[in-house]
VOLO-357142 format. One line per 2 residues: number of its first residue (from 1); their letters; for each residue z, y, x of C-alpha. Coordinates in steps of 0.2 Angstrom, whole numbers, always signed. Last residue first. Layout:
BEGIN
NUM	a	Z Y X | ...
//
This chain:
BEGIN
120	xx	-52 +69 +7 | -53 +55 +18
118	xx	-38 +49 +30 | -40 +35 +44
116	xx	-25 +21 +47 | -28 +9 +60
114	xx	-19 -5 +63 | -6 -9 +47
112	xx	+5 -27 +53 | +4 -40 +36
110	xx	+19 -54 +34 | +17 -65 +20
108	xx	+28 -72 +10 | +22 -88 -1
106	xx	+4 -94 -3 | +3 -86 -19
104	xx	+7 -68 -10 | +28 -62 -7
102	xx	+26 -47 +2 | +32 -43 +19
100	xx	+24 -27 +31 | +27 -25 +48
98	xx	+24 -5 +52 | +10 -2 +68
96	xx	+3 +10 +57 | +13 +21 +44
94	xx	+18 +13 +28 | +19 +23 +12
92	xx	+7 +10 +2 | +6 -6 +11
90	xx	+13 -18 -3 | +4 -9 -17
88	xx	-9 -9 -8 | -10 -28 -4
86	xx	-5 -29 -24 | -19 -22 -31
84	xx	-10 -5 -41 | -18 +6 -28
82	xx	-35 +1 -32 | -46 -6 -19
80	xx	-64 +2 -10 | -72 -12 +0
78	xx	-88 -6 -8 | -89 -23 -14
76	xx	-71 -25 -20 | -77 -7 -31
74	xx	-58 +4 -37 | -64 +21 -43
72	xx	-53 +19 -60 | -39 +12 -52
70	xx	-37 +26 -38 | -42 +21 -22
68	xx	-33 +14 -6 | -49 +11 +6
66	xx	-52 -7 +14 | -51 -18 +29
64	xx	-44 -35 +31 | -41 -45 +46
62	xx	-36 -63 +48 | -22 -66 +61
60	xx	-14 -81 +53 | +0 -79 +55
58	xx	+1 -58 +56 | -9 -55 +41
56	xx	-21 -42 +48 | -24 -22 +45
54	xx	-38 -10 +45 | -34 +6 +31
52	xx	-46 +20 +25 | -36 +30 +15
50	xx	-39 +39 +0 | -24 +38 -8
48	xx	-9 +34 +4 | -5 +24 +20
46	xx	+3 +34 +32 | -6 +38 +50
44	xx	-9 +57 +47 | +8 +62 +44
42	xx	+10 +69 +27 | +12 +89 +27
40	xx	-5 +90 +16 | +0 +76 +5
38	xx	+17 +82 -2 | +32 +73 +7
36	xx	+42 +62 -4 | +53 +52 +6
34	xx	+58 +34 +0 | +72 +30 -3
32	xx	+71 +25 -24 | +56 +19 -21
30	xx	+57 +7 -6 | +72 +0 -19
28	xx	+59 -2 -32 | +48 -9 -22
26	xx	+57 -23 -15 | +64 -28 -32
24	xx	+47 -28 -39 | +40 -37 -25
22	xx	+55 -52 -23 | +56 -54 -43
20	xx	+37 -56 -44 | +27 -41 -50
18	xx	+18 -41 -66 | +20 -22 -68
16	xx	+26 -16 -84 | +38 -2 -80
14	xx	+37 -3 -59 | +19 +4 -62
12	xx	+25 +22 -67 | +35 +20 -52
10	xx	+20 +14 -41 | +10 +28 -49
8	xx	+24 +42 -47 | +25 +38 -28
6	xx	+6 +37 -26 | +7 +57 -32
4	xx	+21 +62 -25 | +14 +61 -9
2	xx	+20 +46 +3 | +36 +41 +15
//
């Protein structure tokens, strides 16, 4: 599930997005079911714009914590990334506690969502 907003940009994306064949495919089918619910009626724990978001790569439990920005605001050192980075991309629409798979350089990787925190 996520606003209409992110699902418009991921779809826009899917058109010349430098996906793998496992990514793409996997996105494009979470598109085409997913549940478009506007932002204000969103449950608070889904991952969308704006979010803060904590979550580890299951193997080798290695945390990561970051807000989901628009392109533009996207700052690594702010810990602020663009929702077109792949790792948002991946988690975009799940809610916490949700398993995760995307296919990474080292191979597929398996991520778990922690804590989810909305910002304005």
């Amino acid at each position: 599930m996520m606003p209409p907003k992110e699902h418009g940009l991921l779809k826009k994306h899917c058109a010349h997005a430098n996906l793998c064949d496992y990514n793409l495919n996997k996105l494009i089918a979470e598109l085409k079911t997913a549940s478009i619910i506007p932002k204000n009626k969103l449950p608070h724990d889904v991952v969308c714009l704006s979010a803060a978001i904590k979550f580890r790569e299951v193997n080798s439990g290695k945390l990561y914590a970051f807000s989901i920005v628009e392109p533009h605001e996207a700052d690594i050192r702010q810990q602020k990334m663009s929702a077109l980075a792949p790792l948002s991309i991946a988690l975009l629409g799940y809610r916490k506690g949700a398993l995760v798979d995307w296919q990474m350089p080292g191979g597929i990787m398996i991520f778990e969502i922690l804590e989810v925190e909305q910002h304005a």
